[in-house]
C-alpha positions as CSV (number, residue, x, y, z in Angstrom):
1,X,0.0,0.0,0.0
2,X,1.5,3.5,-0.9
3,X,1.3,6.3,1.4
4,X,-0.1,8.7,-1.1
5,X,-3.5,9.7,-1.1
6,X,-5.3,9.5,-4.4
7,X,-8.1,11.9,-3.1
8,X,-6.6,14.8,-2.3
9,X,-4.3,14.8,-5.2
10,X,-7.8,15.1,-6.8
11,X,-9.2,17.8,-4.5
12,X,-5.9,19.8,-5.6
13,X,-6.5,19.5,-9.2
14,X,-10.3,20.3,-8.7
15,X,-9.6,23.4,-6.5
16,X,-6.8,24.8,-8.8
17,X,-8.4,24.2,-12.0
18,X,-11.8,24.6,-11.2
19,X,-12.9,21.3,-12.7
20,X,-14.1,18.4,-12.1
21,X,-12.1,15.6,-12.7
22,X,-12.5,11.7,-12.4
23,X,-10.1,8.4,-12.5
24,X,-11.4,4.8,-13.5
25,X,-10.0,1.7,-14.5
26,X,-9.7,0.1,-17.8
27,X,-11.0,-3.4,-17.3
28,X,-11.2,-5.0,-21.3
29,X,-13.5,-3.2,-22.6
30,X,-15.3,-1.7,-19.8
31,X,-14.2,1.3,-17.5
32,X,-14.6,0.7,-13.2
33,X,-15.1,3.8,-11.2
34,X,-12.0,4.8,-8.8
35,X,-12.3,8.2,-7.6
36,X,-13.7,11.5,-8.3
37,X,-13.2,15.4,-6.8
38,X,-15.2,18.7,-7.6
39,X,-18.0,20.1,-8.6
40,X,-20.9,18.7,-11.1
41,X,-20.7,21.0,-14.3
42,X,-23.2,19.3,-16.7
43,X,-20.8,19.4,-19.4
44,X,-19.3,16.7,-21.8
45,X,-16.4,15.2,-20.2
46,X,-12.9,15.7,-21.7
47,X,-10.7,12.6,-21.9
48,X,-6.7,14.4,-20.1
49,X,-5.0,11.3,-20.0
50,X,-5.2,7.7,-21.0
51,X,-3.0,4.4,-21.3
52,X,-3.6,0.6,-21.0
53,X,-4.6,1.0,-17.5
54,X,-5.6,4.3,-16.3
55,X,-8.2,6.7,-18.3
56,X,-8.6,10.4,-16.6
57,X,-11.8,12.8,-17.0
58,X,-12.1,16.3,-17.0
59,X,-15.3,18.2,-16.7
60,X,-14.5,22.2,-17.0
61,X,-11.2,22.1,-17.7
62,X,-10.4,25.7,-19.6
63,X,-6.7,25.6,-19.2
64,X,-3.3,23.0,-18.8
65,X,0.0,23.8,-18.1
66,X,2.9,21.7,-17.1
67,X,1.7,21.5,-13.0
68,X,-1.4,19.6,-14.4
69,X,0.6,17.3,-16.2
70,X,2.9,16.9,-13.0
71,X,-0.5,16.4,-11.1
72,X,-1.9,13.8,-13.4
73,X,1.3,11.7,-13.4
74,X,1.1,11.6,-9.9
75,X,-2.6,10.7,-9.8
76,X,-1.2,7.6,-12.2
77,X,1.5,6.4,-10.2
78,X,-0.4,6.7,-6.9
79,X,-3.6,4.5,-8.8
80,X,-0.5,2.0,-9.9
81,X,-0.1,2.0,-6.4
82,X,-2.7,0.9,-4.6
């Protein structure tokens, strides 16, 4: 078990950005619910980051710079961790 926290990584990215944003699991073909932070914004959701394992949602998302990217890979490598 890693000592990171996955939701509060989350509640970071949420708060800074001021989007929502949303991890699941690829399992085949289907996607398993992980763990979510902020707000509901009724909007289409924007796919930030995906690989074999991991896919990442954004709701709201009007800018990235290189923090987010820092922030999503560590929202990846904490998932891989747990």
């Amino acid at each position: 078990m890693s000592d990171c926290n996955l939701k509060s990584i989350l509640e970071k990215i949420a708060r800074k950005y001021n989007c929502k944003i949303w991890i699941n699991k690829k399992i085949g073909r289907r996607i398993s619910f992980i763990e979510k932070s902020g707000n509901e914004y009724y909007l289409p959701p924007m796919v930030v980051y995906e690989d074999d394992k991991f896919i990442i949602f954004t709701e709201n998302l009007e800018r990235s710079d290189e923090e987010f990217k820092k922030l999503i890979q560590e929202v990846v490598d904490c998932a891989r961790n747990n």
